[in-house]
C-alpha positions as CSV (number, residue, x, y, z in Angstrom):
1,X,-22.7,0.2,-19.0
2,X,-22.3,3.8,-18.2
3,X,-18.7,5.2,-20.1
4,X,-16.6,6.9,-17.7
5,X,-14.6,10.3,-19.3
6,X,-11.2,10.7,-18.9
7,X,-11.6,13.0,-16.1
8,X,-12.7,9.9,-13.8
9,X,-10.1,8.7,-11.2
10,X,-9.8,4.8,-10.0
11,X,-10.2,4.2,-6.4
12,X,-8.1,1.4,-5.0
13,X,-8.7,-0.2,-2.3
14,X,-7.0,-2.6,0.4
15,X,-6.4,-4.2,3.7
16,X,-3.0,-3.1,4.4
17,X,-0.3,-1.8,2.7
18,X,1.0,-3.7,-0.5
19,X,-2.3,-5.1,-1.2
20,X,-2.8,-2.7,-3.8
21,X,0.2,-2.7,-5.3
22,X,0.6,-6.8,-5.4
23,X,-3.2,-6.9,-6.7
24,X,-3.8,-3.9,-9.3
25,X,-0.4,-2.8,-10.3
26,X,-1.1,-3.9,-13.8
27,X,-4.4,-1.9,-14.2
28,X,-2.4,1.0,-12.2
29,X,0.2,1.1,-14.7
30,X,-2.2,2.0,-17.2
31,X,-3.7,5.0,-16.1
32,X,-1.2,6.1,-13.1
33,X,-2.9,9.4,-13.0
34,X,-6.4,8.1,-12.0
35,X,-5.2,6.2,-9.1
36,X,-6.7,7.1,-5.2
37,X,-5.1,4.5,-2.5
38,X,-6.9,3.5,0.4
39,X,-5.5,1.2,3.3
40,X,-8.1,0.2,5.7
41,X,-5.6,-0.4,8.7
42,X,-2.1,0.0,9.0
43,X,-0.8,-3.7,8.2
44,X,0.6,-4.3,11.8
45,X,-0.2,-6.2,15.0
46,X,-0.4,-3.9,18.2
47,X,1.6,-7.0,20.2
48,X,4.5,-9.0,19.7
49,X,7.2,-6.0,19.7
50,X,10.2,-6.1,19.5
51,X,9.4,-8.1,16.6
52,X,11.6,-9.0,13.4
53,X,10.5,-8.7,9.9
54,X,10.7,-12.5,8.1
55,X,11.8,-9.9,4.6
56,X,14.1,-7.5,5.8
57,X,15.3,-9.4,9.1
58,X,14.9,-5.7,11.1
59,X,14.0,-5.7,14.4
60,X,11.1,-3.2,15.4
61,X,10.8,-1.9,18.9
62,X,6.5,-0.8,18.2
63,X,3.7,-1.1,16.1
64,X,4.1,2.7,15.4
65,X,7.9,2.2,13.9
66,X,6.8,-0.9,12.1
67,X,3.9,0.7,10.7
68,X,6.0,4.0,9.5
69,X,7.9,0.9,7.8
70,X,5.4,-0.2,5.7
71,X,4.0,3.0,4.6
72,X,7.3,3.9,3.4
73,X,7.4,1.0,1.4
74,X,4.0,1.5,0.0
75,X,4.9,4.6,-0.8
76,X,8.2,3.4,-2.6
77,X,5.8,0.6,-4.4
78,X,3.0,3.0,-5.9
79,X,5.7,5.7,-7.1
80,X,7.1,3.1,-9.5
81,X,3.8,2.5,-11.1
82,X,3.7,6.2,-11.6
């Protein structure tokens, strides 16, 4: 097994946002510093607007304002890990 320096960084990688967070945040807390995020999509649906959020009970009029929404949040998420 090859030993990685300490100059290495950790590539995450998910769905959607929160994935990353809810999966790794233990690891992440670790070595905040080393962390790279990827989301493969942008969590939402492109139908079903307006559409309310089961979590916050918000009502969103598009994908693109429900999207913003959860990148804020992921954003939120990974600062607390570091």
């Amino acid at each position: 097994m090859k030993k990685l320096d300490n100059s290495s960084k950790d590539l995450y990688v998910g769905a959607h946002q929160d994935d990353v967070p809810i999966a790794a945040a233990a690891r992440m807390l670790k070595n905040p510093e080393r962390i790279y995020v990827a989301n493969i999509t942008d969590g939402v649906s492109a139908f079903q607007y307006p559409k309310c959020s089961k979590w916050t009970g918000r009502t969103y009029e598009t994908a693109e304002e429900f999207s913003a929404q959860r990148n804020m949040e992921d954003r939120n998420a990974l600062s607390l890990i570091g």
